[in-house]
Every structure is written in C-alpha cells, then in structure tokens.
KOLTIDO-640183 format. One line per 2 residues: number of its first residue (from 1); their letters; for each residue y, z, x of N, C-alpha, C, O. Coordinates in nm, 3 decimals, m for minus. Atoms other than C-alpha are relative to their C-alpha. Layout:
BEGIN
NUM> A> Y/Z/X/Y/Z/X/Y/Z/X/Y/Z/X  ... $
REM end
This chain:
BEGIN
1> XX> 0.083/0.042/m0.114/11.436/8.069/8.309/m0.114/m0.088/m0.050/m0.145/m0.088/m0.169  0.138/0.050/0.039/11.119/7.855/8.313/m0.133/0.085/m0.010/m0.252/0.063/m0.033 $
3> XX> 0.156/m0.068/0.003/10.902/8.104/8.326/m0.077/m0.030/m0.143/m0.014/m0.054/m0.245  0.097/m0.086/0.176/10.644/8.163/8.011/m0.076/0.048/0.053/m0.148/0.017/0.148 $
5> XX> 0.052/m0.117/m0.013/10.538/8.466/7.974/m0.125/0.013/m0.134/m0.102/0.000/m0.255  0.133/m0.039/0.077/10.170/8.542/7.817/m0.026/0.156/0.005/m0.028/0.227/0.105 $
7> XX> 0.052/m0.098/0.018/10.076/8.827/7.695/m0.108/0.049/m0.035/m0.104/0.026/m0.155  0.124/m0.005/0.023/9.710/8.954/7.662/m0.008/0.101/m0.096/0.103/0.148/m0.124 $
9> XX> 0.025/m0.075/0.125/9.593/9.174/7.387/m0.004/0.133/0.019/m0.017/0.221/m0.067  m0.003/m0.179/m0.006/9.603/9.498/7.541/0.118/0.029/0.075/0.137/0.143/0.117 $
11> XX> m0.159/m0.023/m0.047/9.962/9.455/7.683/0.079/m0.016/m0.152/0.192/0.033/m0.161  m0.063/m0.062/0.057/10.032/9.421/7.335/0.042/0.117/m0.086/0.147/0.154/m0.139 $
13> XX> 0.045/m0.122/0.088/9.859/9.721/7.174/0.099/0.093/0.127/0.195/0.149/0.075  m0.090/m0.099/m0.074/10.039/9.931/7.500/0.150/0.011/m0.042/0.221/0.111/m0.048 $
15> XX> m0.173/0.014/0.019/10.394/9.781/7.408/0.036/0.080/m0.171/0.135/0.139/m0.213  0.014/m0.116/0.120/10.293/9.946/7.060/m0.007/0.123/m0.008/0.056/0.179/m0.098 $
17> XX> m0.010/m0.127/m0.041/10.215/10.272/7.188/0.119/0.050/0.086/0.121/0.172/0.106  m0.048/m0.029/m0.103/10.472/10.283/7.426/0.176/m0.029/m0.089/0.267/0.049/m0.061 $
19> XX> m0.121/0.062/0.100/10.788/10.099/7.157/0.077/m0.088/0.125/0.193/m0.064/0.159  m0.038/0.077/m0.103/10.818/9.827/7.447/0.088/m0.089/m0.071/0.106/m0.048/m0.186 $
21> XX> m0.060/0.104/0.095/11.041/9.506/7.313/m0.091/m0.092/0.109/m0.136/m0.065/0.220  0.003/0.134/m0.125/10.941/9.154/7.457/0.134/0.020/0.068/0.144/0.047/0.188 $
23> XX> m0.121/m0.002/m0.102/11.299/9.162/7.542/m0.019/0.071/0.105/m0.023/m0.004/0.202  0.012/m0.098/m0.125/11.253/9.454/7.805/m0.074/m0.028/0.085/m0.062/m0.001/0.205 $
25> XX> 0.114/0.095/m0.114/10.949/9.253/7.932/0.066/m0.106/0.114/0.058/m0.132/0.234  m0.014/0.153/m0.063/11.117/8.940/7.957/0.179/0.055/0.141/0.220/0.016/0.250 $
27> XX> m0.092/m0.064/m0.114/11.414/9.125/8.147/m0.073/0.065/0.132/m0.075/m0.020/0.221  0.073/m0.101/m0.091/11.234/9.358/8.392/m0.095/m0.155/0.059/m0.048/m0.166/0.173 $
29> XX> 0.068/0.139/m0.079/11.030/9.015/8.524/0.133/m0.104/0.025/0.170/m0.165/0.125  m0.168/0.105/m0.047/11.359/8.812/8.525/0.063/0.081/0.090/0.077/0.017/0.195 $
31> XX> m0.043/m0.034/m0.064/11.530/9.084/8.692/m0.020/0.192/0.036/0.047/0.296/0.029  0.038/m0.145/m0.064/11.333/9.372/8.831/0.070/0.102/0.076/0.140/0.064/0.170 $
33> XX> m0.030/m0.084/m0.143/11.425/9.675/9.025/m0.100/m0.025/0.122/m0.067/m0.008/0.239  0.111/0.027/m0.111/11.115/9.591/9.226/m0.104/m0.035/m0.047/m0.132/m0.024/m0.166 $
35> XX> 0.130/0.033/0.024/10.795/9.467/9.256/m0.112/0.019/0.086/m0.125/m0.069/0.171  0.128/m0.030/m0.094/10.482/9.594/9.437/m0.134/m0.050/m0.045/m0.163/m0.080/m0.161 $
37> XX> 0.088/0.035/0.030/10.168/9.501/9.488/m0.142/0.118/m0.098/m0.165/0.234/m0.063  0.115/m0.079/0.064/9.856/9.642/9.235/m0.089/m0.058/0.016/m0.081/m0.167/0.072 $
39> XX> 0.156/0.031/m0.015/9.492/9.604/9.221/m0.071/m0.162/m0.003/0.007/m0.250/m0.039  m0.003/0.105/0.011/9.331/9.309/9.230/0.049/m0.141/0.021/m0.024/m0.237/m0.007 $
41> XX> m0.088/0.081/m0.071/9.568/9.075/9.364/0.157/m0.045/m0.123/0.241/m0.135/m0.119  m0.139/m0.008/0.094/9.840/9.147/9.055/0.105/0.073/0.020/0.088/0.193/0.004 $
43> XX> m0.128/m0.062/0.022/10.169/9.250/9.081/0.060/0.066/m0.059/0.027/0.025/m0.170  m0.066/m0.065/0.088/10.384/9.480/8.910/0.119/0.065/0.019/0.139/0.144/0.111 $
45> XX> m0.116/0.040/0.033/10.729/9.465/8.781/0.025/0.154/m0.007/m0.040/0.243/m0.063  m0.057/m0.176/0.079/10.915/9.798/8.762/0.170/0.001/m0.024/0.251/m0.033/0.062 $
47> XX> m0.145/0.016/0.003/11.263/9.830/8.604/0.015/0.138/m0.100/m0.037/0.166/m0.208  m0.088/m0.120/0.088/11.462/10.159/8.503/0.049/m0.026/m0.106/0.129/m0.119/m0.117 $
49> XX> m0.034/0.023/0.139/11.504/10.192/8.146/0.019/0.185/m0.042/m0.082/0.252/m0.061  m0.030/m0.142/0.051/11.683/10.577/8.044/m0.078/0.065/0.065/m0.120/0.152/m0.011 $
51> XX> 0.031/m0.119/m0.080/11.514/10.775/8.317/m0.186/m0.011/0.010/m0.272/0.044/0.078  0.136/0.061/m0.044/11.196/10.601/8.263/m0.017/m0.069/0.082/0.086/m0.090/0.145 $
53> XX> 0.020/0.132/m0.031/11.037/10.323/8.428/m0.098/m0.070/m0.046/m0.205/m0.010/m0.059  0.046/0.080/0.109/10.899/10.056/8.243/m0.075/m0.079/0.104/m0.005/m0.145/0.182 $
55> XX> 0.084/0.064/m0.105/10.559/9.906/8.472/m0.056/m0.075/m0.052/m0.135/m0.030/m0.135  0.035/0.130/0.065/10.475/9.547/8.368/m0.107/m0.042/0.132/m0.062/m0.089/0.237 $
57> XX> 0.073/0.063/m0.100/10.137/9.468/8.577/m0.070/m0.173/m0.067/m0.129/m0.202/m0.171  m0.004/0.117/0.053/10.113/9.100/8.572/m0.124/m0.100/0.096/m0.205/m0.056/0.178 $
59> XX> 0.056/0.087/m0.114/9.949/8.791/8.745/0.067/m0.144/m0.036/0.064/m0.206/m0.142  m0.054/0.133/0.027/10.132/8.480/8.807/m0.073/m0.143/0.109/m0.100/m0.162/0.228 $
61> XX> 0.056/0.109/m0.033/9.997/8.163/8.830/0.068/m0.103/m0.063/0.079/m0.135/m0.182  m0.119/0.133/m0.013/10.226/7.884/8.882/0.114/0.064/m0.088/0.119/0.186/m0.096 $
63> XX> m0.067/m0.058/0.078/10.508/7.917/8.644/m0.033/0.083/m0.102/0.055/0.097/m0.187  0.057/m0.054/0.114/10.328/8.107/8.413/m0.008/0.151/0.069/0.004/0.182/0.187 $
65> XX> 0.011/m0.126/m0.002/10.284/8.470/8.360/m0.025/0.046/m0.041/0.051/0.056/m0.137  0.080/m0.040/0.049/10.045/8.662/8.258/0.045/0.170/m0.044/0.137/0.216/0.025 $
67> XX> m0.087/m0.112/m0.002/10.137/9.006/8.144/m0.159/0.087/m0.054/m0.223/0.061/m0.156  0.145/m0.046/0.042/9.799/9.243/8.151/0.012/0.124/m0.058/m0.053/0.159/m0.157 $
69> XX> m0.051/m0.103/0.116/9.965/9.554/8.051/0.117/0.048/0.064/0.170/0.017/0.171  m0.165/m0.087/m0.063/10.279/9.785/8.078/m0.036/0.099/m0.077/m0.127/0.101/m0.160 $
71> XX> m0.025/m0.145/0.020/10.372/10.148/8.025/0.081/0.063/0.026/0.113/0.040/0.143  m0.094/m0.082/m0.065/10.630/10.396/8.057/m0.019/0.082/0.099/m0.111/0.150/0.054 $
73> XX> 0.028/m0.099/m0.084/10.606/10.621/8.350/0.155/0.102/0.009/0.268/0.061/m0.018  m0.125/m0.069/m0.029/10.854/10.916/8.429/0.045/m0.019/0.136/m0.026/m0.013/0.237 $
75> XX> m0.044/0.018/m0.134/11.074/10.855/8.693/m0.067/0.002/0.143/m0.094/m0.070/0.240  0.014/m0.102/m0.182/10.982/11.121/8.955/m0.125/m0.081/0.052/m0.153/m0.092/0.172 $
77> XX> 0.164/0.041/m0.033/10.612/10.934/8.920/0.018/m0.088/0.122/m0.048/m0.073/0.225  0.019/0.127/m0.095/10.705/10.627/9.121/0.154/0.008/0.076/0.254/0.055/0.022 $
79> XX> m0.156/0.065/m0.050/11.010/10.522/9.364/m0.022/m0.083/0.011/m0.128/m0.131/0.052  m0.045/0.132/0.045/11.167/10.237/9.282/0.111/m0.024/0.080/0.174/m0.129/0.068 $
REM end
C-alpha cells in the first residue's frame, strides 16, 4: 500500500514490552478487524492475534500514519 507508517517512541518501547512485530502493525492497519474511534480525535486499529487483540491507536494525516502506541488486550476486554 502507500501508506507510511511512523512510529513514535513510546509505540516502540510498548511493541517491546508487549513482543509486537512491525509486521503485525503494518497488517492490523492494512487489514483490521475494526476500527473505532479513541481520544482525542485518533483512531484505533484492532485485529485478533491468538485470542488476543492487538490495539494500534493511531492518527492519520493524509497518507501517513502515525502510530502513538499499541498493546495487547485480552479478548473478553473489547468486542471486535
């Protein structure tokens, strides 16, 4: 895709705590289970990954994409 995807410095210390890949990023924004709105006027990506879900809160501006952080959550937490 055209997107590019940015990542800020505390989406990547989370993807460290959490053993995120870019790949799983760059999937789950290419092809989400969903996307709702969060705080601030950012979005966030959610895609099932093994019984998790993997929450990429972002902000896009123009083709670009900002990626402010992500985290695993357990399922039951959210419907998707």
């Amino acid at each position: 895709s055209n997107m590019q995807i940015f990542l800020i410095f505390h989406a990547k210390q989370r993807m460290e705590v959490y053993g995120i890949t870019v790949q799983q990023i760059t999937d789950a924004l290419e092809k989400p289970d969903s996307i709702v709105k969060g705080n601030f006027g950012r979005l966030i990506a959610q895609k099932r990954i093994n019984g998790n879900i993997l929450r990429i809160v972002f902000e896009k501006k123009g083709e670009e994409i900002v990626v402010v952080t992500v985290y695993k959550a357990r399922a039951k937490r959210y419907e998707i």
